[in-house]
DSSP file (Angstrom, degrees, kcal/mol; ACC not computed):
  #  RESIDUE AA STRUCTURE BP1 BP2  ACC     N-H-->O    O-->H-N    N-H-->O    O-->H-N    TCO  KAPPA ALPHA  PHI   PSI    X-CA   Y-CA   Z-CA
    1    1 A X              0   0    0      0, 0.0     3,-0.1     0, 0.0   128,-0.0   0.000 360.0 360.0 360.0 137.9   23.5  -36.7   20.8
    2    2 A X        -     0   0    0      1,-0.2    30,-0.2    30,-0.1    27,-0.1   0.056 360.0 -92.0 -50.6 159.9   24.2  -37.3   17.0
    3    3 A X  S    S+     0   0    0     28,-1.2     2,-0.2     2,-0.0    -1,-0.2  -0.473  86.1  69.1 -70.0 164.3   25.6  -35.1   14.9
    4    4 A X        -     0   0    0     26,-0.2     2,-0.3    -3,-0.1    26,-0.2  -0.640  63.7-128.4 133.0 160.4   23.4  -33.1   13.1
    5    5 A X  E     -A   29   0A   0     24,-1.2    24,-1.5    -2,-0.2     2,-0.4  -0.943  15.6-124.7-148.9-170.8   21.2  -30.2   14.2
    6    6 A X  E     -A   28   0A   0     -2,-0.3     2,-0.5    22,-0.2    22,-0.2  -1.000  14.3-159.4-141.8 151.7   17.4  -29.3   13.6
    7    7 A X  E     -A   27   0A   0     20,-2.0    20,-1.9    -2,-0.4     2,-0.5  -0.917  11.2-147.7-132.5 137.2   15.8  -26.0   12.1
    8    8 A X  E     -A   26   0A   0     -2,-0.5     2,-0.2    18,-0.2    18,-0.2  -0.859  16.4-174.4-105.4 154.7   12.4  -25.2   12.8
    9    9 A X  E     -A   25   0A   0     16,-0.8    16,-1.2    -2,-0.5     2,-0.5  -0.986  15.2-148.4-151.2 155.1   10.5  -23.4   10.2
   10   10 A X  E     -A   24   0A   0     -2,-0.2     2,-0.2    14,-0.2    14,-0.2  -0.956  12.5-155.9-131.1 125.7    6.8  -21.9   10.2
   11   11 A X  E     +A   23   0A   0     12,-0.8    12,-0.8    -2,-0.5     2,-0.3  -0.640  22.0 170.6 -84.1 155.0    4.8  -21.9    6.9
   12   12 A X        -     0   0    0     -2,-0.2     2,-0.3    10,-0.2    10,-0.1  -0.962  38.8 -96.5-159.1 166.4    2.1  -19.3    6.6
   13   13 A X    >   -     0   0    0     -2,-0.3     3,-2.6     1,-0.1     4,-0.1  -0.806  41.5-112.6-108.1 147.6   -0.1  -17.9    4.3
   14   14 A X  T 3  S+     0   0    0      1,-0.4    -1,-0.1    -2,-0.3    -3,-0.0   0.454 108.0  69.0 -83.4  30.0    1.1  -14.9    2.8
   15   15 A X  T 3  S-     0   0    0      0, 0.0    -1,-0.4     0, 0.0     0, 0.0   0.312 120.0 -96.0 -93.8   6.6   -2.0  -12.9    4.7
   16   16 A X    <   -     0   0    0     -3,-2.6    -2,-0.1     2,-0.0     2,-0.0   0.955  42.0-118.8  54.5 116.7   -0.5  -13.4    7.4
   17   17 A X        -     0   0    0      1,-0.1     2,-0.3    -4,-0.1     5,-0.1  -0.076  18.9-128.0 -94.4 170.0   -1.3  -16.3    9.7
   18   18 A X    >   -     0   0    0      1,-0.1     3,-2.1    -2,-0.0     4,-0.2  -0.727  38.4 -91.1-117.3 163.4   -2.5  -16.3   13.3
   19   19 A X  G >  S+     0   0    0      1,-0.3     3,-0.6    -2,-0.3    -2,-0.1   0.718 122.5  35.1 -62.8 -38.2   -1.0  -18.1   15.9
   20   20 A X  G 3  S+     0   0    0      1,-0.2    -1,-0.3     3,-0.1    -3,-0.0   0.241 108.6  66.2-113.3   6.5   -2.9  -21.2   15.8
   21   21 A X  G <  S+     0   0    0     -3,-2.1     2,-0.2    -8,-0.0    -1,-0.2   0.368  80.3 105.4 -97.8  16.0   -3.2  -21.2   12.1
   22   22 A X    <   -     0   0    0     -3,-0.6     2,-1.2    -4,-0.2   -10,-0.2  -0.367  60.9-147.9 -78.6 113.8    0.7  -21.7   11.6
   23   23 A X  E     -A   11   0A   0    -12,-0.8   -12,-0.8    -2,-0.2     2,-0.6  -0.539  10.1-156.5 -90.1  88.3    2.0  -25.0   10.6
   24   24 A X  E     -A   10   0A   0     -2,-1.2     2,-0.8   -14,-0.2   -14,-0.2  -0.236   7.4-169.7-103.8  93.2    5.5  -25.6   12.2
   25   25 A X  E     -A    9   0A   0    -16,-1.2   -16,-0.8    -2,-0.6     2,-0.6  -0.616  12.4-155.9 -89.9 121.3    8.1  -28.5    9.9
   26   26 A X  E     -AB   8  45A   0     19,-3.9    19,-2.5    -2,-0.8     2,-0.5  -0.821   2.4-151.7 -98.8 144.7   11.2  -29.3   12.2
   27   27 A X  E     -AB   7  44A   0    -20,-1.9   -20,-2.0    -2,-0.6     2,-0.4  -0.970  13.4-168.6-102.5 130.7   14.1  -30.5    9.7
   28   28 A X  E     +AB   6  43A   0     15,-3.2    15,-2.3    -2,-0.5   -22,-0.2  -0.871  12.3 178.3-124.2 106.4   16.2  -32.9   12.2
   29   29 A X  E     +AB   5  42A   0    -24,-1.5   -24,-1.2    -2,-0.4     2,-0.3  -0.636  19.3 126.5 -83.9 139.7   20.0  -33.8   10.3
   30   30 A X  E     - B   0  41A   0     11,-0.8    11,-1.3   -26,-0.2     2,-0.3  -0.801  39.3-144.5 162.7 133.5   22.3  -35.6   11.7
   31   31 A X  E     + B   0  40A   0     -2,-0.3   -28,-1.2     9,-0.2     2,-0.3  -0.836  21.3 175.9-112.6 163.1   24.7  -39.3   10.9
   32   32 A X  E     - B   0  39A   0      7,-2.5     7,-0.8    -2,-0.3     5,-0.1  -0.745  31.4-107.0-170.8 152.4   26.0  -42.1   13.3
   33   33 A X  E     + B   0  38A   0     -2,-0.3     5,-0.2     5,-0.1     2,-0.2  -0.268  33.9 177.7 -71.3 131.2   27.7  -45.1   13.4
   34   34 A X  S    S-     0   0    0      3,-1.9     3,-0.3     1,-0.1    88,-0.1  -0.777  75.0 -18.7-157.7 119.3   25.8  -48.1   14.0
   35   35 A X  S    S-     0   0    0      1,-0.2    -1,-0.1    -2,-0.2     3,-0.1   0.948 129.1 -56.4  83.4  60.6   27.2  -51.5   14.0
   36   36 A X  S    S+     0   0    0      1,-0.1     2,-0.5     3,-0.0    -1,-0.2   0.458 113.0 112.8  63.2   6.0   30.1  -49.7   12.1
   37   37 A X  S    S-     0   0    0     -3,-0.3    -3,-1.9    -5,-0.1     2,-1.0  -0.945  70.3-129.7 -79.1 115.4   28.0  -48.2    9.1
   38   38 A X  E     -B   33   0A   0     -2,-0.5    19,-0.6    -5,-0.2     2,-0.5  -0.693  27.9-159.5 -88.4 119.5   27.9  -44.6    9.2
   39   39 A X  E     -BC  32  56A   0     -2,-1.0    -7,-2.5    -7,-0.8     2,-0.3  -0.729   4.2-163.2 -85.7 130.7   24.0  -44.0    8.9
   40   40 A X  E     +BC  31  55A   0     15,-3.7    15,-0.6    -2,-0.5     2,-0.3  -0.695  16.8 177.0 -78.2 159.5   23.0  -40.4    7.6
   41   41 A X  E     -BC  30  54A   0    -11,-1.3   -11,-0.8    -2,-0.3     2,-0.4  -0.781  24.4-163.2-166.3 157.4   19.2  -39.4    8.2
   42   42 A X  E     -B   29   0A   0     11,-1.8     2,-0.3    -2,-0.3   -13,-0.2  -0.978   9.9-168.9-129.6 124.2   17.2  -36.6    7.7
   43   43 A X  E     -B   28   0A   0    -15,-2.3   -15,-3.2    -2,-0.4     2,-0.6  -0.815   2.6-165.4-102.2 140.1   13.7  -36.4    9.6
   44   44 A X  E     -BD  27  51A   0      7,-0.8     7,-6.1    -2,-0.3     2,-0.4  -0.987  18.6-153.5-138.0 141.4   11.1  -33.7    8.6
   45   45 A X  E     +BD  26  50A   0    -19,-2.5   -19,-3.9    -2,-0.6     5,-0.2  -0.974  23.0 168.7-118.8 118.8    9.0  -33.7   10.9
   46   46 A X        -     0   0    0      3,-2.5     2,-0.5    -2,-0.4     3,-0.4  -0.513  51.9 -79.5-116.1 146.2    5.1  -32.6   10.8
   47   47 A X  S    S-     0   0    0      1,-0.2     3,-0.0    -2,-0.2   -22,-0.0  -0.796 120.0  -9.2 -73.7 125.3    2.0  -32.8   13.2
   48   48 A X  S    S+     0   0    0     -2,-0.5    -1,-0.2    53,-0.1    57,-0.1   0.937 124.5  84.7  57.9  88.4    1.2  -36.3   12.5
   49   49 A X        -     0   0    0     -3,-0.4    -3,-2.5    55,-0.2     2,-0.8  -0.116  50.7-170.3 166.6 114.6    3.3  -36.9    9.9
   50   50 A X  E     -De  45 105A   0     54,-2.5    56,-1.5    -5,-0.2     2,-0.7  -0.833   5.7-164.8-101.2 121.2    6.9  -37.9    9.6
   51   51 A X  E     -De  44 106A   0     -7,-6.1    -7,-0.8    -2,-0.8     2,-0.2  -0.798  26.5-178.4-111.2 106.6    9.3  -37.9    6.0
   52   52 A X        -     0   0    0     54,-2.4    56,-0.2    -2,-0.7    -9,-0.2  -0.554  16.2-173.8 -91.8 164.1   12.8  -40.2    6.8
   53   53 A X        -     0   0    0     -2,-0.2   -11,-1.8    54,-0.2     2,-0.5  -0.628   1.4-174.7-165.4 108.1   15.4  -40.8    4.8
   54   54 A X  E     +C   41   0A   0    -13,-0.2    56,-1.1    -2,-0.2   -13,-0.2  -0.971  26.4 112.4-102.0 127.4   17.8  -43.0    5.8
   55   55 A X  E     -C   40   0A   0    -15,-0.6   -15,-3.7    -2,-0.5     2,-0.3  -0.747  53.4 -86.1-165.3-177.0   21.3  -43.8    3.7
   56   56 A X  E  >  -C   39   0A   0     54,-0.4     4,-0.5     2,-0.3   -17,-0.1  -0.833  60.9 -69.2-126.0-177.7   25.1  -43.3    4.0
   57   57 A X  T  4 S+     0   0    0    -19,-0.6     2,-0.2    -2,-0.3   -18,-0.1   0.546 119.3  71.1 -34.5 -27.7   27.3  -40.7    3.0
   58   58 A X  T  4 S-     0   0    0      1,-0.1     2,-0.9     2,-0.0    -2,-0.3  -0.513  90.3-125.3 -84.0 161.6   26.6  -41.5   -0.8
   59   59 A X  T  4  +     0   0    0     -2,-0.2     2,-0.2    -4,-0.1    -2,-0.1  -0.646  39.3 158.3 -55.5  54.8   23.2  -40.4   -1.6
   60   60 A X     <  -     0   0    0     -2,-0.9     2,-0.2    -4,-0.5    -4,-0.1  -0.758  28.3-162.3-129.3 166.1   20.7  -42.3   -3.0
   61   61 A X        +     0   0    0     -2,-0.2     3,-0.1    -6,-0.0    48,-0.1  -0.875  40.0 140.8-155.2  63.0   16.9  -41.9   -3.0
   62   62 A X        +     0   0    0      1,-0.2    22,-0.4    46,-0.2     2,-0.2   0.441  60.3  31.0-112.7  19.9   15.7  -45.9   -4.1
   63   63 A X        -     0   0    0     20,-0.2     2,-0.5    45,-0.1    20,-0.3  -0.716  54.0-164.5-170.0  96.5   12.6  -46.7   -2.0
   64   64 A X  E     -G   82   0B   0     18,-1.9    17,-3.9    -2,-0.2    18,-1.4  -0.891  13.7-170.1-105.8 136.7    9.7  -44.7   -0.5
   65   65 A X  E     -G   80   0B   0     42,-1.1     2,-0.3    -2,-0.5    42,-0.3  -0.879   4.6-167.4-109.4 126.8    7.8  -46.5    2.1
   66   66 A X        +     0   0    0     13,-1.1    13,-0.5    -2,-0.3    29,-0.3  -0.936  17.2 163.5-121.0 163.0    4.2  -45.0    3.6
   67   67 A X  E     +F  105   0A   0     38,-1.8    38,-2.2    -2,-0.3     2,-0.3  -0.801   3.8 156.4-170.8 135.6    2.8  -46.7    6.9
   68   68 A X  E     -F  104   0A   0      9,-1.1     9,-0.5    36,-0.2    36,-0.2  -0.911  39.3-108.9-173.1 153.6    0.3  -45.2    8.9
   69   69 A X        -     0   0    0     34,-0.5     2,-0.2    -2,-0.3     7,-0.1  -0.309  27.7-160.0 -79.5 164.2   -2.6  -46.6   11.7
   70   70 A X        -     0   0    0      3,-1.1    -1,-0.1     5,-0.4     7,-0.0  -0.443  29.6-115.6-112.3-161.9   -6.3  -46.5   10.7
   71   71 A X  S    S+     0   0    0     -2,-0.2     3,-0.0     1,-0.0    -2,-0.0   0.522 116.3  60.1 -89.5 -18.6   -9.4  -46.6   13.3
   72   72 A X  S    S+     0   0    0      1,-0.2     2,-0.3     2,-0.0    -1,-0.0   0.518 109.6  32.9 -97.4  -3.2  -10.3  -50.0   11.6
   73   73 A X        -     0   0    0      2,-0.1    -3,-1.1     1,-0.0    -1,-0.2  -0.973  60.7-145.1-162.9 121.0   -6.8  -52.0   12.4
   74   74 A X  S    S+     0   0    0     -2,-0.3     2,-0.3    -5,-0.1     3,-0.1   0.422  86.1  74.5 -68.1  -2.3   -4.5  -51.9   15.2
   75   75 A X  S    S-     0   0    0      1,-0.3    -5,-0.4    -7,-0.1    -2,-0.1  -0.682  95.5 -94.0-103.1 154.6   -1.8  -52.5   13.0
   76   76 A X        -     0   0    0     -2,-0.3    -1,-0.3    -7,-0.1     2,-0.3  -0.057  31.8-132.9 -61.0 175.1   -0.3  -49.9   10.4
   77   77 A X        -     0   0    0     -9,-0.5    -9,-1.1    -8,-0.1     2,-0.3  -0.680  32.1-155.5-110.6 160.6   -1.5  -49.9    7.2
   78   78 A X        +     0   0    0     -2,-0.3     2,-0.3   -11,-0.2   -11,-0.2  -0.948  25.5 171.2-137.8 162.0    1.2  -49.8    4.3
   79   79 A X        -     0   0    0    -13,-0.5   -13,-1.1    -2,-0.3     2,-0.3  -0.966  26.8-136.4-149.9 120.8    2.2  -49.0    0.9
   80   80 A X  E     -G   65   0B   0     -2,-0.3   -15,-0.2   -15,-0.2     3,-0.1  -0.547  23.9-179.3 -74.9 147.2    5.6  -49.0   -1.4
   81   81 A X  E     +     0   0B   0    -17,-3.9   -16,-0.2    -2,-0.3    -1,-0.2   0.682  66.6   6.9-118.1 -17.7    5.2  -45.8   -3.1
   82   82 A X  E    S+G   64   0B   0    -18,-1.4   -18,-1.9   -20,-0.0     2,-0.3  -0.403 107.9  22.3-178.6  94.6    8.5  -46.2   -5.0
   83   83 A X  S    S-     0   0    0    -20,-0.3     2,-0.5    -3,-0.1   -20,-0.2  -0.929  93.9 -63.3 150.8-160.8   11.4  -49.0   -5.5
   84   84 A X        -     0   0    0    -22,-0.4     3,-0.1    -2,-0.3   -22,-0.0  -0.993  41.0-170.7-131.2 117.2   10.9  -52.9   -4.9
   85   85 A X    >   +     0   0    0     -2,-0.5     3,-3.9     1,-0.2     6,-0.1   0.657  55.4 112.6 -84.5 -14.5   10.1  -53.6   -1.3
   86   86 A X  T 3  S+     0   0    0      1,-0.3    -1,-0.2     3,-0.0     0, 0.0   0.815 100.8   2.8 -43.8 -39.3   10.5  -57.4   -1.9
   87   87 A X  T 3  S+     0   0    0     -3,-0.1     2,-0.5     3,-0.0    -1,-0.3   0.332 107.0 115.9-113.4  18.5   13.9  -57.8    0.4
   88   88 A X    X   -     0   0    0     -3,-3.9     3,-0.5     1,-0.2     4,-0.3  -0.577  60.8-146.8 -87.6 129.2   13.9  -53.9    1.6
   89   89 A X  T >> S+     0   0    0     -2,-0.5     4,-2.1    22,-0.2     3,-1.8   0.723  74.5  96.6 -60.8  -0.6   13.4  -53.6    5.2
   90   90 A X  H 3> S+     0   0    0      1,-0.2     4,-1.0     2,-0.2    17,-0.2   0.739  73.2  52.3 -81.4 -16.0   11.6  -50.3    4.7
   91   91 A X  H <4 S+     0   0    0     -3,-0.5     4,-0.3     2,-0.1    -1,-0.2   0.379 119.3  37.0 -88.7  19.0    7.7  -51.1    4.8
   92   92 A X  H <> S+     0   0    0     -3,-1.8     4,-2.5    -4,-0.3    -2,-0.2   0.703 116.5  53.0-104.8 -25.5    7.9  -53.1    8.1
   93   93 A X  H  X S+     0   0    0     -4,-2.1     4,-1.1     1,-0.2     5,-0.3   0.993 117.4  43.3 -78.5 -73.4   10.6  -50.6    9.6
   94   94 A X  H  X S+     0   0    0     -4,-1.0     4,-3.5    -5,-0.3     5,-0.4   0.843 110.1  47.8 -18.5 -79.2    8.0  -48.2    8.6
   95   95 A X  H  > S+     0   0    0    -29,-0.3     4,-2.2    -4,-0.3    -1,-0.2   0.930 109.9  63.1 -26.6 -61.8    4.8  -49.7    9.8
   96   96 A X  H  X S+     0   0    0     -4,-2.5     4,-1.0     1,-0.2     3,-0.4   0.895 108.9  32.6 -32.0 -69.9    6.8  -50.2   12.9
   97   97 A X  H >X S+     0   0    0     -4,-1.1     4,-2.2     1,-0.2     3,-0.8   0.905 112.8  57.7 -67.6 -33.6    7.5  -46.6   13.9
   98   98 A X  H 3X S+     0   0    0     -4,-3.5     4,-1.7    -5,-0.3   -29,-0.2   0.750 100.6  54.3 -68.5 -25.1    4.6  -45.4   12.7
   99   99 A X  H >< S+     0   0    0     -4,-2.2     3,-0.5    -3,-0.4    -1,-0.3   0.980 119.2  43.8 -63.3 -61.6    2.6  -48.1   15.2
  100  100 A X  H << S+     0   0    0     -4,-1.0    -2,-0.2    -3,-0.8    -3,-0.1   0.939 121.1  41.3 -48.5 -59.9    5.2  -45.9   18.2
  101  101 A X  H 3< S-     0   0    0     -4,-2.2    -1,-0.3     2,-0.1    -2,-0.2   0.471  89.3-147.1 -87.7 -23.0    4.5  -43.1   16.8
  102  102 A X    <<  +     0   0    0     -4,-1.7    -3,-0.2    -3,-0.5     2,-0.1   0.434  68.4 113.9  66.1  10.5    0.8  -43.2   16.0
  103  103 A X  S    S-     0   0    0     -6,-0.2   -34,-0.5   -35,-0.1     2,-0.3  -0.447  77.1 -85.2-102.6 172.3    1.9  -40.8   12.7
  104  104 A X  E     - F   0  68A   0    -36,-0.2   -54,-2.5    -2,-0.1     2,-0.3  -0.708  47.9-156.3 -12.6 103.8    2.1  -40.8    9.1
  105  105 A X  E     +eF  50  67A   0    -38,-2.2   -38,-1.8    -2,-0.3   -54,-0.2  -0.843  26.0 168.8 -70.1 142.2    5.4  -42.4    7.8
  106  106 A X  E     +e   51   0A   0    -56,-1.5   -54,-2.4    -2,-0.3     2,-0.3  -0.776  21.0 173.6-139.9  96.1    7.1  -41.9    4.8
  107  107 A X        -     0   0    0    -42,-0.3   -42,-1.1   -17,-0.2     2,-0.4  -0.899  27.5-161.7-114.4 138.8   10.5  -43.5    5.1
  108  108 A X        -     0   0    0     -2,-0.3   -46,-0.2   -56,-0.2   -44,-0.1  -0.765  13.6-168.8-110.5  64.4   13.1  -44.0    2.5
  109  109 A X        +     0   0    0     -2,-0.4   -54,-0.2   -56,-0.2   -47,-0.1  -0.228  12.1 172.2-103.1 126.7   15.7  -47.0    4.1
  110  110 A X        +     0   0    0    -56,-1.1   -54,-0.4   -49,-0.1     2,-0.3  -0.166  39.5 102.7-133.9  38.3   18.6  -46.7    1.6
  111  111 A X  S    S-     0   0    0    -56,-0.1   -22,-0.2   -57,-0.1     4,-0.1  -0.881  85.2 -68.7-128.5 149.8   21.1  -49.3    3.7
  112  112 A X    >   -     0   0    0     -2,-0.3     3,-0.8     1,-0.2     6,-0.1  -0.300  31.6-149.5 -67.6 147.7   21.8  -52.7    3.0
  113  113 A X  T 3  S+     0   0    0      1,-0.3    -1,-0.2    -4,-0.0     3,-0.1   0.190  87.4  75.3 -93.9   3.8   19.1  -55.3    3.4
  114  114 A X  T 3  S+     0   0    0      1,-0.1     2,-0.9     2,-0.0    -1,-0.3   0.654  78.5  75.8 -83.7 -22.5   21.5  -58.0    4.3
  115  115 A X    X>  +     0   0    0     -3,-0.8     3,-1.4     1,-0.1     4,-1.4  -0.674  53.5 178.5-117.8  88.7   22.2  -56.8    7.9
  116  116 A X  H 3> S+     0   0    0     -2,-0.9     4,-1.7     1,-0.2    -1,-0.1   0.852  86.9  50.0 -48.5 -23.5   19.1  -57.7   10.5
  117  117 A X  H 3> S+     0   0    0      2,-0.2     4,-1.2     1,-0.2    -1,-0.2   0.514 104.0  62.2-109.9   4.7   20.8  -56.3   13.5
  118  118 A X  H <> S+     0   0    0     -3,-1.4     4,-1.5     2,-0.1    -1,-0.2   0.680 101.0  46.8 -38.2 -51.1   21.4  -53.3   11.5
  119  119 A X  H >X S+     0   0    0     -4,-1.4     4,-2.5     2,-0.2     3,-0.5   0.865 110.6  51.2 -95.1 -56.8   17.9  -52.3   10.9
  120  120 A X  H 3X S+     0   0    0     -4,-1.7     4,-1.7     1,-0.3     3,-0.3   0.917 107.8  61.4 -57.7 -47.1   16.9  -52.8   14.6
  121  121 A X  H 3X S+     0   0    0     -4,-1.2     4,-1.6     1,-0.2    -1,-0.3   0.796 114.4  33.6  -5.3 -64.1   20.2  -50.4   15.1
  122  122 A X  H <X S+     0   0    0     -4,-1.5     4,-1.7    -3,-0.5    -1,-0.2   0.557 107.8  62.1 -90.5 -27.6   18.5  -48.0   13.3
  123  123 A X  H >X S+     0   0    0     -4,-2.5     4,-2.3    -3,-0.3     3,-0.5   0.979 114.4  47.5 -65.0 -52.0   14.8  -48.7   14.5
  124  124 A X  H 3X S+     0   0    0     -4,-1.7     4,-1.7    -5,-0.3    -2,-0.3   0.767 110.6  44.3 -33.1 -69.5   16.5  -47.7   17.6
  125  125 A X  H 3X S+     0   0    0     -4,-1.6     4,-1.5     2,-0.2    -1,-0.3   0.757 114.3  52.6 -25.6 -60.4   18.3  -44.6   16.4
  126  126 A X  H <X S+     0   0    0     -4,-1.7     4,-3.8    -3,-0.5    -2,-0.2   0.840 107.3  50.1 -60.9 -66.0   15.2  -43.5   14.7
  127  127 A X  H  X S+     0   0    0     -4,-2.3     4,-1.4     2,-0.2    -2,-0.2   0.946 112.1  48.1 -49.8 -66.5   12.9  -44.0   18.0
  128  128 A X  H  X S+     0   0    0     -4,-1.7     4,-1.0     1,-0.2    -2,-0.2   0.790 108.7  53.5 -85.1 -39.5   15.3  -41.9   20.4
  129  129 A X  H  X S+     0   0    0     -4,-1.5     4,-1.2     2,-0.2     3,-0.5   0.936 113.1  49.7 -62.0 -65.6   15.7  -38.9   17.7
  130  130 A X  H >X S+     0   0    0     -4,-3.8     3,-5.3     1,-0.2     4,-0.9   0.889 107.0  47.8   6.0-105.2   11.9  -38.7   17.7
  131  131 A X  H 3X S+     0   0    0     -4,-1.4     4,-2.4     1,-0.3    -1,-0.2   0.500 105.5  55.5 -33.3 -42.7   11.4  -38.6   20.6
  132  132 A X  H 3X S+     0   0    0     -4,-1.0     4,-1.8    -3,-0.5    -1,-0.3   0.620 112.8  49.1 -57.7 -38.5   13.9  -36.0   21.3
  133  133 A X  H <X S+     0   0    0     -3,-5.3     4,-1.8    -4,-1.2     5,-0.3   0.855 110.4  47.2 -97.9 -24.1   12.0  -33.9   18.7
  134  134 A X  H  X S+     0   0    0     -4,-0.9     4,-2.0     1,-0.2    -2,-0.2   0.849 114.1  48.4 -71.5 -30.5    8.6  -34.4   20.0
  135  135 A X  H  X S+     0   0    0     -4,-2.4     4,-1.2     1,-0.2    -2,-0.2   0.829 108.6  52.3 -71.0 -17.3    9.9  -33.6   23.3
  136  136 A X  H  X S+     0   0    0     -4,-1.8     4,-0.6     1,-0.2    -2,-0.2   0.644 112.4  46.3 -84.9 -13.5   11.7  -30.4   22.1
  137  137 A X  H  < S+     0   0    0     -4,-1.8    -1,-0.2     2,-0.2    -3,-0.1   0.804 102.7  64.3 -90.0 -30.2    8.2  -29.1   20.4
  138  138 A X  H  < S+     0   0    0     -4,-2.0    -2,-0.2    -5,-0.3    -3,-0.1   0.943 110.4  41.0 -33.2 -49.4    6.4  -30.1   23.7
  139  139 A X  H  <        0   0    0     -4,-1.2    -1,-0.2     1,-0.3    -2,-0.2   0.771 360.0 360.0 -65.5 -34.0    8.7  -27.2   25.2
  140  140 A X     <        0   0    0     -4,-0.6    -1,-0.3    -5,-0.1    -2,-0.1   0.614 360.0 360.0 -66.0 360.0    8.4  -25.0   22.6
């Protein structure tokens, strides 16, 4: 398992919500080395909607990515919402999970674009952390 933890948190309205009117955002934190980059990312995680951000240890915020399926196209739809996508891997990386995932992406790929086997590192990374959170809300 990565480093990192996850906090669940339950939004409500302040009239107090009923069980099945509750909206539940898991935050999932957490870095790991791949291919000798130490990758941070932070997933918040939504029903049918997911918000990434992927970087290293510095910070930076330079690219929002959306990707998400219609009925009309078996393929994602996408849109850069903020940066220059022209060499970023982050609207197919996007597109990608969001295709797995059948959700809402909004990912923010802050790593260098130079390194292909990087970004599959990380599609990778990405996928199994998922998963992990969709199975841990199954349980819940």
């Amino acid at each position: 398992m990565a480093e990192g933890g996850v906090a669940a948190m339950s939004l409500a309205e302040d009239s107090g919500a009923q069980a099945g009117r509750c909206a539940a955002i898991q935050e999932h934190t957490f870095q790991e080395t791949v291919l000798d980059v130490a990758v941070c990312v932070q997933i918040l995680a939504m029903k049918g909607s997911y918000i990434i951000w992927v970087g290293t240890k510095r910070p930076t915020f330079q690219a929002l990515d959306l990707a998400m399926m219609t009925p009309m196209d078996p393929v994602p739809v996408g849109s850069t919402l903020m940066g220059d996508s022209a060499d970023s891997p982050g609207p197919s990386l996007a597109k990608r999970v969001a295709m797995k995932t059948k959700a809402q992406v909004y990912l923010s790929y802050n790593l260098p674009s130079t390194m292909p086997a990087l970004q599959a590192g990380v599609e990778q990374l990405l996928m199994r952390e998922i998963k992990a959170i969709q199975a841990a809300a199954a349980s819940a």
